[in-house]
Every structure is written in C-alpha cells, then in structure tokens.
C-alpha positions in Angstrom: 31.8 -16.7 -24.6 29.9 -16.8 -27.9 28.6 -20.5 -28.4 29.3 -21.6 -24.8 26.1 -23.4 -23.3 24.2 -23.2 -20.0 21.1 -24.7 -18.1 17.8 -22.5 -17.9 14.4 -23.1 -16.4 11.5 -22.6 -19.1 7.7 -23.5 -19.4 6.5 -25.7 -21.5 3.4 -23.9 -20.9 0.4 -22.8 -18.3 0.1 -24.8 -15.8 1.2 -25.9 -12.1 4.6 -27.0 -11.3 4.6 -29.9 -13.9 5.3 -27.4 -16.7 8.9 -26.8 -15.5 11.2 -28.1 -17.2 15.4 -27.7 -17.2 16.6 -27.1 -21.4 20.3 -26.1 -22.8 20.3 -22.7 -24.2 23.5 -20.4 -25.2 25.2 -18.2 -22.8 23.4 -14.6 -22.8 26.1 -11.5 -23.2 25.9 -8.3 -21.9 25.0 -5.5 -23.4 25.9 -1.7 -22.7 25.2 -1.1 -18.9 24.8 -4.6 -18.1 26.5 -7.3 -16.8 26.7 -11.1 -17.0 26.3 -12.7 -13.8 26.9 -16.4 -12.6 24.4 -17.3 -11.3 25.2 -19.5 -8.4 21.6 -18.9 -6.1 18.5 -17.8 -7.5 15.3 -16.5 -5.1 11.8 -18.2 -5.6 9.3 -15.7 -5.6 5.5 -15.3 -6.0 5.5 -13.8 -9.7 7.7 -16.6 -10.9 4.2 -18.7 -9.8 1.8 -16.5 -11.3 4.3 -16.1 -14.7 4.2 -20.1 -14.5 0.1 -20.0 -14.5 0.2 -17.6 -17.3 -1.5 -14.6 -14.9 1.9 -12.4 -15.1 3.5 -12.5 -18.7 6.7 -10.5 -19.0 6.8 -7.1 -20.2 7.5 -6.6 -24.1 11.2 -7.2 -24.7 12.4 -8.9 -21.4 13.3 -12.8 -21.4 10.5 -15.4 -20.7 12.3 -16.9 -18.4 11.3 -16.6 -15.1 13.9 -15.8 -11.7 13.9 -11.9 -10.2 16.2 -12.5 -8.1 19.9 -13.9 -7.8 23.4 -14.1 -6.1 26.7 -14.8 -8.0 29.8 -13.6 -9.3 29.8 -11.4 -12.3 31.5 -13.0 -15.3 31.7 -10.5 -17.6 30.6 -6.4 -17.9 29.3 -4.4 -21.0 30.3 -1.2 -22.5 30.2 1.8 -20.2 30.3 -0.5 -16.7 32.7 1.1 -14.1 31.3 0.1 -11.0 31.9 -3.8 -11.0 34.6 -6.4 -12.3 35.0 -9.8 -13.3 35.0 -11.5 -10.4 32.9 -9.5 -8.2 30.2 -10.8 -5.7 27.1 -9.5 -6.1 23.3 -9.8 -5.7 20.6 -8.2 -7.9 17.4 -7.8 -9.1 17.1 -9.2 -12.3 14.3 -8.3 -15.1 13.9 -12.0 -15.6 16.2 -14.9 -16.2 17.6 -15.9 -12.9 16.2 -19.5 -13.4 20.1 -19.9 -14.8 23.5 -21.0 -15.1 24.3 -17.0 -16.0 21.9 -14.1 -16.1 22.2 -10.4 -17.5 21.1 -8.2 -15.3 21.4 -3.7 -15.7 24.4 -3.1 -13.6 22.9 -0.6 -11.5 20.7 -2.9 -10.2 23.5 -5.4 -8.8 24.2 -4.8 -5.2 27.3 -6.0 -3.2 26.8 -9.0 -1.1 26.6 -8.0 2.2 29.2 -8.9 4.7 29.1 -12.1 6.0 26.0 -13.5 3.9 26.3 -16.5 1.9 25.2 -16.3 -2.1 21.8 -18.2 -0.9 20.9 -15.5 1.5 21.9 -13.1 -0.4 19.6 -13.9 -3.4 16.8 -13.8 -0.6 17.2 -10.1 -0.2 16.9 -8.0 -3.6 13.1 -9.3 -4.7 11.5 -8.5 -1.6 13.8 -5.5 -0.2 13.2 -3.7 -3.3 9.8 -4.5 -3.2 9.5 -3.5 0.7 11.4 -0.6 0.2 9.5 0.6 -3.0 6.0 0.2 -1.4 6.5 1.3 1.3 9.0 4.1 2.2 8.5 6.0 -1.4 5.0 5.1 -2.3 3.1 4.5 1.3 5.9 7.3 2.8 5.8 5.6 6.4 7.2 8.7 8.5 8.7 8.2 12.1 5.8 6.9 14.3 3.5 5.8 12.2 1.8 2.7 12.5 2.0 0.6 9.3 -0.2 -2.6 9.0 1.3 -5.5 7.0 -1.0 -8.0 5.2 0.7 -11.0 5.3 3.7 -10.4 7.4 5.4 -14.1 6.5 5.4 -13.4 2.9 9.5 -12.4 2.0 7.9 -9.0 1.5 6.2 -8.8 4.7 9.0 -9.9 6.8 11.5 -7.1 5.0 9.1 -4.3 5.6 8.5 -5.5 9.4 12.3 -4.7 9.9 12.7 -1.6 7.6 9.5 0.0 9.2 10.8 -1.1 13.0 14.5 -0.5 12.8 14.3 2.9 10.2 11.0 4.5 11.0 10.0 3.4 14.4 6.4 2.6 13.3 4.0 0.5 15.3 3.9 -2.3 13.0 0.8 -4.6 12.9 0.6 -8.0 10.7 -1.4 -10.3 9.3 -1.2 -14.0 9.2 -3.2 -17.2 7.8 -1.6 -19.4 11.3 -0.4 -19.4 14.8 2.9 -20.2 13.8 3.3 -17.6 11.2 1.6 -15.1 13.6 4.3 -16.2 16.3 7.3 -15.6 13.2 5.4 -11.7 12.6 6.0 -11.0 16.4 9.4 -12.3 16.7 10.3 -10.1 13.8 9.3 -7.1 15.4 5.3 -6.8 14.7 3.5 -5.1 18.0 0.2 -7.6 17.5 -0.2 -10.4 14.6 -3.8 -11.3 13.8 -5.6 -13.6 11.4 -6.6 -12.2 8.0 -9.8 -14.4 7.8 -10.8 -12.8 10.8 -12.0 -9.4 12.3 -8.5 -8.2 12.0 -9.9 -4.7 11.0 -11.6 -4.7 14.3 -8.9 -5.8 15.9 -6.4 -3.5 14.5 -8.9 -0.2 15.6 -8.6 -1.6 18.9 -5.5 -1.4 19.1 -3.8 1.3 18.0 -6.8 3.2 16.6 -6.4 3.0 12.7 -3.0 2.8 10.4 -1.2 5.5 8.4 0.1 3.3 5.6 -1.4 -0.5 4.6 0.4 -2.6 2.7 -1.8 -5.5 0.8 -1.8 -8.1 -1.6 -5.8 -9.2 -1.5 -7.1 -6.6 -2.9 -11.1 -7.5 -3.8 -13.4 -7.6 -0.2 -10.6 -6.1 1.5 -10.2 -2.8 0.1 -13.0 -1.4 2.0 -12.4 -2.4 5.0 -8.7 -1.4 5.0 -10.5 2.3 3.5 -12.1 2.5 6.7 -9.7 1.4 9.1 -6.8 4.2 7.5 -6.6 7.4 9.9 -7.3 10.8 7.8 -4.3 11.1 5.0 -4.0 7.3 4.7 -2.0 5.2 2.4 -3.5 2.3 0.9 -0.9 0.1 -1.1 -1.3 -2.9 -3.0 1.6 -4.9 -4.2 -1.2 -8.1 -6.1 -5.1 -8.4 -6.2 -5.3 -11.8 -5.1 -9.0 -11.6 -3.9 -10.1 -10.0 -6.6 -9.1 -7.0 -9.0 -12.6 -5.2 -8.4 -13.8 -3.3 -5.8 -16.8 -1.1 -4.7 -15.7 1.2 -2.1 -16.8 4.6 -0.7 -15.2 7.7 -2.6 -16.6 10.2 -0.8 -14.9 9.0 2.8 -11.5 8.9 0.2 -11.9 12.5 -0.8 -13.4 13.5 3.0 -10.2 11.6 4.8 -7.8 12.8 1.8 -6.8 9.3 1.5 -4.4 8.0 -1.2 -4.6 4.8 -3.0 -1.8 3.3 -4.7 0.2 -0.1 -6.4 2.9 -0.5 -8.2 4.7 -3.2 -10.0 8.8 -3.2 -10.1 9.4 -5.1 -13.6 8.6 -3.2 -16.1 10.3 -0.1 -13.8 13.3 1.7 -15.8 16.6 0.4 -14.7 17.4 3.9 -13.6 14.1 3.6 -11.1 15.5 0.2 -9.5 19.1 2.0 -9.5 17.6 4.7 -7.3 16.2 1.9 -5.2 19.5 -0.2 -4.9 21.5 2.7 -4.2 18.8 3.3 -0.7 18.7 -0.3 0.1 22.5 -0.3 -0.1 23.0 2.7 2.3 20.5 2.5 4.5 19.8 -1.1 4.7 22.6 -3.2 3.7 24.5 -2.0 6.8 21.5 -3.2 8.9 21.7 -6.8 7.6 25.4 -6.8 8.0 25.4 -5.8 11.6 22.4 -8.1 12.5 19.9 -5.6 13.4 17.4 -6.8 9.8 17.6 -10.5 9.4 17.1 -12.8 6.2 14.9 -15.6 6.6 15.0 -18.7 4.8 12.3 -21.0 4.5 13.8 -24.0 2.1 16.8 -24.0 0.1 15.9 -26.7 -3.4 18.4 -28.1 -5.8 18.5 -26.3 -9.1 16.7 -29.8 -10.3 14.1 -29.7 -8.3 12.6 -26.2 -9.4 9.3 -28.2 -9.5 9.7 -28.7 -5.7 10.6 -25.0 -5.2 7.6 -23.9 -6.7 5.2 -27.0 -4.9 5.9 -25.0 -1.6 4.7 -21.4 -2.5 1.8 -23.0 -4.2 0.8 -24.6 -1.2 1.4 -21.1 0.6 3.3 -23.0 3.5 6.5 -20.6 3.1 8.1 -18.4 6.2 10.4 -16.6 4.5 12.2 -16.6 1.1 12.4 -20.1 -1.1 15.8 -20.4 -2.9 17.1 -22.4 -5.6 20.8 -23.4 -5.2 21.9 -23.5 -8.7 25.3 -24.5 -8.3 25.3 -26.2 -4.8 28.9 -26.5 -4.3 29.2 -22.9 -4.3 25.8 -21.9 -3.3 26.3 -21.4 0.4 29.6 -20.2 0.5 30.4 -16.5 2.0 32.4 -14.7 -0.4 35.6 -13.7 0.5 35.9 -9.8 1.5 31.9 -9.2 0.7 31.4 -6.0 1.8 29.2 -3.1 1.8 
C-alpha cells in the first residue's frame, strides 16, 4: 500500500465550480479504529458547496478534501477493528475525503449496505440519514403524534426525515418547497400538506394543524420568528444552516413563556463515538426500513467522477430532488453487492 497512488478532488481555491480540479495523491492508510475504504460512489452534499466557497472550512486536523459521504468495499482495517474485513461492503459517513479513489473513514461510522441497494444509493443514505436522524429524533425529540414541519422537504435531508418522522413516529409532517413539482415530490413522500417557503407558509401551517412540536430549518435569519411563533408551548426549533442570515431578533420572553427550546448542531466535528451512536440507530431502526421498501432513497443525478464540476453546477443552481452522486468508479458504481445485508 505505501507509495501506491489514487485520484482526489481538491480546490484550487474559493470559488464556484471552476475551482475543482482532479490531482494524484498517495493512498491514505488507516490508522487505529479506522478503516480504508474504496471508494466506488461518493454523495454530493450541500457542505461540500459551501467548503468549495470557503464558508465551511474543515475542522482542525481533518483532510481538506471535501466528500461526507461514500459507498465501497473496505480495502484494508487498522489496529483494534473487529467489526469489518477486507472485502466488506459498506457505506459511511466520512469526516472528509470521499472526493476519492480510497477514503479512511472511523470504523464505527461504516454501515452495512443495505440489502438490495446498489453502492450509488447507498452513498445517498449516510449524509442525510445521520443528519435526519440527529436533528431530529435526538435533538428536536419528535414523539409519537407530533406534527413536525420540514423546511425544505426536497433537500436529501428533508426527504429522510419525511420518512423517519412518518414511518417511526407517526407525526403529521408538513413541508416546505421553492416549486410545484418539489411540493408534489414532499406529498408523495409522505408530507400531509407542502407549501411554498416564499409564501405565508406560517399561516398556512396554523391553519392547518394549529402549530408544530418540532421545526426543522436551514434559513435561519427572517424566519426564526415566525417559526417562534408558529411552535405549540414546549416547541423545538432546529436549525441544520443559516442560509438567510445568521442573526436574528426574536421575542425571548414568548421563549421562556412557551418553554420553547432552540437548538443546531453540526455532525463534522462530532466525536466518532457520537456518529457511532448514530450509525448503530440508523442501522436498527432504519436500515431494515430501506431494505423492505417502506423509506425510499431518492436520486436526483448520478455524475462521472470527471465531471465533479457538473455535480456541484446542480446544487448550486438548487434544482436537486433528492441526493446528487458521483460514480467514482462507474463500472462498479451501480452494482448490488453480493449478500449486502443488514
């Protein structure tokens, strides 16, 4: 392994999709409690974006190079791994990297591929189901009937916690979409009502089901108010980005009046023992969802590892439904692994 050569997406700086560029680099090697994955599907995901416009850097001590996401067949395990083999497939979240030929990712946060998925729908699932899952079930605490509004319920993120919030929770779920088409994708996916954010979808929302429990948001700014008001008394406000604004003025005393909690969280620079805890949920409690059908992948695009630039050009434009993913190696890219299984 030592000296033996891959391919790797890097920046050549800030910028739009222009500053993506493909450069050799040597095989990474795994460490204690890690292991070395071939890559051979990587997920496209909105912090890749904002890490390519140089409004995310990595946290200290993780690789520059972007990719959360991936599907592949480890190659090799470090000291103290147990749990996998040479030869396994797996997906995982990775701390960086996954723009690559091989990626080293904490083996606790490597999850089978589920039965029956191919390695590009399975790097679809671990960004945004850990995500999902994280916000939430153990942040927002979404209890059995509650009624959970999604902002953006096309995003990967939205789409995951439409189905975990239906199919384990039984909440009314209520979405949020920029078009009639994406609005039409939150309904099919199991949203009660889908409404347009640039609307009076706060009104709307009241109307309907009389407040939320739990909101899950990534505007942040002009919004946070407005969702403030519309959360019934012990409320969960959750933001996952700020892409409106990172300020807001809102009313503290209807916060401390209504006991209402409000939250974020960011996954990256999490502990590998946090994301552990999370894969070891998703994998019991979701996993056997996807494989029996009942929570659904959805794939907007799959793009040639080349053509990263492409990749990136379509959640720029915000035109996604569903996950982007790169198909590193495309021979074996959509292949279903033989005996995948929970």
């Amino acid at each position: 392994m030592p000296g033996q050569m891959m391919r790797r997406i890097a920046f050549s700086g800030a910028g739009g999709s222009e500053v993506l560029r493909m450069e050799q680099a040597a095989r990474p090697a795994p460490a204690e409690g890690e292991v070395l994955v071939r890559v051979l599907a990587a997920g496209v995901n909105r912090p890749d974006i904002q890490q390519r416009r140089g409004l995310y850097p990595p946290p200290p001590g993780t690789t520059p190079i972007p990719g959360l996401d991936i599907a592949g067949v480890v190659e090799a395990i470090g000291a103290g791994v147990s749990q996998w083999a040479p030869g396994d497939a797996v997906c995982a979240l990775s701390n960086g990297g996954g723009y690559a030929e091989y990626c080293v990712v904490p083996a606790v946060q490597c999850m089978p591929v589920p039965r029956g998925f191919s390695f590009v729908q399975a790097a679809s699932l671990p960004e945004v189901f850990f995500t999902a899952w994280n916000n939430i079930i153990w942040l927002g605490r979404l209890a059995e009937g509650e009624t959970l509004l999604i902002q953006g319920g096309t995003s990967g993120v939205g789409l995951a916690g439409i189905q975990i919030a239906r199919a384990l929770r039984q909440a009314r779920v209520i979405a949020t979409a920029g078009t009639d088409e994406k609005r039409r994708v939150c309904l099919e996916t199991g949203a009660e009502a889908a409404f347009d954010y640039r609307g009076d979808w706060d009104e709307a929302v009241r109307a309907l089901t009389g407040g939320a429990d739990v909101i899950l948001d990534a505007q942040a700014g002009p919004y946070t108010q407005r969702q403030l008001n519309l959360l019934r008394p012990d409320g969960r406000l959750v933001f996952i980005a700020s892409h409106l604004g990172p300020t807001a003025e809102v009313n503290i005393r209807e916060i401390v009046r209504r006991r209402l909690t409000l939250t974020g969280s960011t996954l990256r620079p999490r502990p590998a023992a946090y994301k552990g805890a999370l894969a070891a949920e998703l994998v019991a409690q979701v996993w056997p969802l996807l494989e029996s059908g009942a929570i659904r992948t959805r794939i907007h695009a799959v793009f040639p590892f080349g053509d990263v630039a492409g990749a990136h050009e379509v959640l720029d434009a915000n035109a996604q439904i569903g996950k982007v993913v790169l198909a590193v190696d495309p021979a074996l890219a959509e292949t279903i692994p033989a005996g995948a299984a929970c």
